[in-house]
C-alpha positions in Angstrom: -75.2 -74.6 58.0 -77.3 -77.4 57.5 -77.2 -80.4 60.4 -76.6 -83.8 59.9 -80.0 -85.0 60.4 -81.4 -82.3 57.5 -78.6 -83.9 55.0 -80.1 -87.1 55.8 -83.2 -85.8 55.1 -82.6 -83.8 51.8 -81.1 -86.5 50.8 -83.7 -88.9 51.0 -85.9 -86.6 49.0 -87.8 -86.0 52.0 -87.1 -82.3 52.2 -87.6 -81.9 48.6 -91.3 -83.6 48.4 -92.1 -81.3 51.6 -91.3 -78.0 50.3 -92.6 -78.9 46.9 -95.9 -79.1 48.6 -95.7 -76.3 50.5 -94.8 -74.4 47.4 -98.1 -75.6 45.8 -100.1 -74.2 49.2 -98.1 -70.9 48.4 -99.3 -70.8 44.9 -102.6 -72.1 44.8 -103.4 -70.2 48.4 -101.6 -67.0 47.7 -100.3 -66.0 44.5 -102.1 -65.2 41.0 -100.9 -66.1 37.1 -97.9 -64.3 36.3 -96.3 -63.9 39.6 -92.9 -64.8 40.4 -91.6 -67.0 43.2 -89.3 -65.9 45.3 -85.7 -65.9 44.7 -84.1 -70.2 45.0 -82.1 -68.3 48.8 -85.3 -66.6 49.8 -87.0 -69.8 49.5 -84.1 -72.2 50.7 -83.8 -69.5 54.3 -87.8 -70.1 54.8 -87.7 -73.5 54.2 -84.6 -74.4 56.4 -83.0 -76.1 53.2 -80.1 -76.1 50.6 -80.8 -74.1 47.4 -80.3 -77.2 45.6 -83.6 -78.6 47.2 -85.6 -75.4 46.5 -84.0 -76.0 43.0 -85.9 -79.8 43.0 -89.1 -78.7 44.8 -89.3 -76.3 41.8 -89.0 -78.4 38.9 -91.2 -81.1 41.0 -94.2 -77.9 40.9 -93.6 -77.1 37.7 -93.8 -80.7 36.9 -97.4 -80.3 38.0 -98.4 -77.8 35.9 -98.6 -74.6 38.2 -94.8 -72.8 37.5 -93.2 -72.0 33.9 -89.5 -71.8 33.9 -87.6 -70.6 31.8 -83.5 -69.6 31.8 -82.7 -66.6 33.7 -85.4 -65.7 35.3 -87.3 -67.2 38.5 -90.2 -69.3 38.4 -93.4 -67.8 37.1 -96.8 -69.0 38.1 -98.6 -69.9 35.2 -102.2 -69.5 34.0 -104.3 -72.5 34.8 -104.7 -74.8 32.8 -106.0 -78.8 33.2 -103.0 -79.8 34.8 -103.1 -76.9 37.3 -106.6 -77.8 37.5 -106.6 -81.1 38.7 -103.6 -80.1 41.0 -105.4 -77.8 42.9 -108.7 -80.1 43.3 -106.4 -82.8 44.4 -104.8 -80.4 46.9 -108.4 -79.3 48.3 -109.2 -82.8 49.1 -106.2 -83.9 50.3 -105.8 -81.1 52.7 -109.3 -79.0 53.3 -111.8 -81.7 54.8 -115.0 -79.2 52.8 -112.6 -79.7 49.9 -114.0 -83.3 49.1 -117.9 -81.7 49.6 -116.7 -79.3 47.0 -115.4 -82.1 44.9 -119.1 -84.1 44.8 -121.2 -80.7 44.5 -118.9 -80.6 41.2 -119.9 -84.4 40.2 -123.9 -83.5 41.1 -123.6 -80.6 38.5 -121.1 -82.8 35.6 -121.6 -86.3 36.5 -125.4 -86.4 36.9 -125.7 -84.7 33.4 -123.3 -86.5 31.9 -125.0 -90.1 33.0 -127.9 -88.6 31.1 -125.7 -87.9 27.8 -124.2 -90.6 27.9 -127.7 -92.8 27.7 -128.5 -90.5 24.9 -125.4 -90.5 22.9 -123.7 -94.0 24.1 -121.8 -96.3 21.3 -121.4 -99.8 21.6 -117.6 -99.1 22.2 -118.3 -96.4 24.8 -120.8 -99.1 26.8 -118.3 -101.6 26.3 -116.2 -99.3 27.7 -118.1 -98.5 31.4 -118.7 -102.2 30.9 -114.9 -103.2 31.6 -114.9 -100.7 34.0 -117.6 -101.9 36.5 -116.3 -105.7 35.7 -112.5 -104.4 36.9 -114.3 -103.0 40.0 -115.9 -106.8 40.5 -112.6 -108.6 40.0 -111.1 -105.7 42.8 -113.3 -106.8 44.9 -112.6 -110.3 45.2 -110.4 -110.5 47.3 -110.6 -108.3 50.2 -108.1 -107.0 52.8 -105.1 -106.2 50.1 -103.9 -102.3 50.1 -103.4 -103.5 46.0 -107.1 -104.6 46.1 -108.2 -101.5 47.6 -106.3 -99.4 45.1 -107.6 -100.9 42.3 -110.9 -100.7 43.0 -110.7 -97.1 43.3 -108.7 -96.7 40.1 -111.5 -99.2 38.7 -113.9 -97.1 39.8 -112.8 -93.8 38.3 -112.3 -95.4 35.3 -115.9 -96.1 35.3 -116.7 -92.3 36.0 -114.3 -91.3 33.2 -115.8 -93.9 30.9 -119.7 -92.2 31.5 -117.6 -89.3 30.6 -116.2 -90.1 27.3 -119.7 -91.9 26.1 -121.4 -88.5 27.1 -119.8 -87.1 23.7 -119.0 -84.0 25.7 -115.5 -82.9 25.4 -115.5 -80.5 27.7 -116.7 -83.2 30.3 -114.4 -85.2 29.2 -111.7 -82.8 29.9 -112.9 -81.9 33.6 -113.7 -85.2 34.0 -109.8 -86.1 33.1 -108.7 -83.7 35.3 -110.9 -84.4 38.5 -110.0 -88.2 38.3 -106.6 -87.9 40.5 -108.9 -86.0 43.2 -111.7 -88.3 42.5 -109.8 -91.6 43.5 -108.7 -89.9 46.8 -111.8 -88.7 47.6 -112.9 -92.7 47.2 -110.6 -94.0 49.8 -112.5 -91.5 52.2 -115.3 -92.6 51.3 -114.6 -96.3 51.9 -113.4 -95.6 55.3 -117.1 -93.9 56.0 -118.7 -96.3 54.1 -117.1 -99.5 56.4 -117.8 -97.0 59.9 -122.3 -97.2 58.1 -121.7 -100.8 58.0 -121.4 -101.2 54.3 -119.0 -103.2 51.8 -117.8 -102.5 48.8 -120.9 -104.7 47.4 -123.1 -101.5 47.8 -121.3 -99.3 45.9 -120.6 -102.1 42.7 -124.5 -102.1 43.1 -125.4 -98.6 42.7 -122.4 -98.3 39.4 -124.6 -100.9 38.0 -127.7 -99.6 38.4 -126.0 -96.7 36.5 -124.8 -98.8 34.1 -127.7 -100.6 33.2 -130.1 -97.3 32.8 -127.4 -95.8 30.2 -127.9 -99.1 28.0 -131.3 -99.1 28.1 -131.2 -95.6 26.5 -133.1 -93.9 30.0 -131.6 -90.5 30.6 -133.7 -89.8 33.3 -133.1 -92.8 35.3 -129.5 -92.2 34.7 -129.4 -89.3 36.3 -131.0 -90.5 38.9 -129.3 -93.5 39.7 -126.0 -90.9 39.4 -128.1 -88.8 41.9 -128.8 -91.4 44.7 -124.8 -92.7 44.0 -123.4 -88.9 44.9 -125.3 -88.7 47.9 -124.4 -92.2 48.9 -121.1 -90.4 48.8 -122.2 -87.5 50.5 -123.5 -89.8 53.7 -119.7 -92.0 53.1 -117.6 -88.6 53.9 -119.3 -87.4 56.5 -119.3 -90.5 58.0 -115.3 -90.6 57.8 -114.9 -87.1 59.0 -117.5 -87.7 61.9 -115.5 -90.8 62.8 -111.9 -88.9 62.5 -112.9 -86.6 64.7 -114.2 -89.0 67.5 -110.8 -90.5 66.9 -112.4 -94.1 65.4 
């Protein structure tokens, strides 16, 4: 029977957010394409919770991309596709420390190449484009010390990756690109933390998008890349930064 205090909690939506993300850890740590979940009162007796809530945390996965339902049958884990995708990078970062390492040798291999594309292949709507992008990441920054501030700098700021992306004339870029971005901006609030602990601002990393910027309009593919390049491992030195000062408890 279930106590009070897990009513309360199921019906805050609490319990129902919790074992959705457990789920996802089940599927994306344990299970293949095509295999079924177990049964709404398997999963509601390992979970502690009424079947109703097992009922929500599945259509809250499924939501995501990772479970196809269907009448009469349990929950089927489904082939991966960009949804699932950018699920399960979102899920490394959030919850595997190496998972955000993983995330930027990713960007080295797509973002690098696709600065370079992009000064190739750029339009003046796809410039104008990363151009909006990196001026939404100025007006962010303007005024400091707001959680809204903070966030939209980092939503600015993948929307200037994903705007490199879509001038690269790449679609398949464009489609990893898409479905990094939700990993991508949680990755950047790490890296802000690690970036204050170096004794940066913000300033620094405005700088280095447009040093990007300004080597895709001048058509140089090489610097580009480069200026990509020296941005990832700015990155690199921002994360393990955070982690180094996470684990002496700073």
């Amino acid at each position: 029977m279930t106590d009070p205090a897990e009513k309360k909690r199921e019906e805050t939506g609490t319990a129902t957010a919790s074992v959705a993300d457990e789920l996802v850890r089940m599927i994306l740590g344990q299970m293949t394409p095509g295999a079924s979940l177990p049964s709404e009162a398997e999963l509601a007796i390992q979970h502690g919770v009424s079947r109703v809530t097992v009922r929500e945390a599945v259509k809250m996965v499924a939501g995501r991309g990772l479970l196809d339902l269907a009448r009469g049958r349990r929950a089927v884990v489904k082939e991966p596709d960009s949804a699932a995708l950018g699920e399960f990078m979102y899920f490394l970062v959030q919850n595997d420390p190496r998972g955000v390492f993983d995330l930027v040798e990713i960007r080295s291999s797509l973002e690098v190449q696709a600065a370079g594309l992009a000064a190739r292949r750029a339009t003046r709507p796809a410039l104008a484009a990363i151009e909006t992008a990196l001026k939404a990441m100025r007006e962010a920054q303007g005024a400091t010390g707001a959680e809204e501030d903070e966030a939209a700098f980092h939503e600015a700021d993948v929307g200037f990756h994903l705007a490199i992306a879509l001038a690269s004339g790449n679609r398949m870029m464009i489609t990893l690109s898409e479905a990094m971005a939700p990993a991508l901006k949680r990755s950047f609030f790490m890296s802000r933390r690690g970036r204050q602990l170096r004794g940066e601002t913000s300033e620094h990393t405005v700088a280095a998008h447009a040093r990007i910027l300004a080597r895709i309009v001048a058509g140089d593919a090489s610097g580009a890349e480069l200026a990509m390049r020296n941005h990832l491992a700015d990155a690199v030195r921002d994360m393990r930064a955070a982690i180094d000062g996470d684990n002496r408890g700073g």
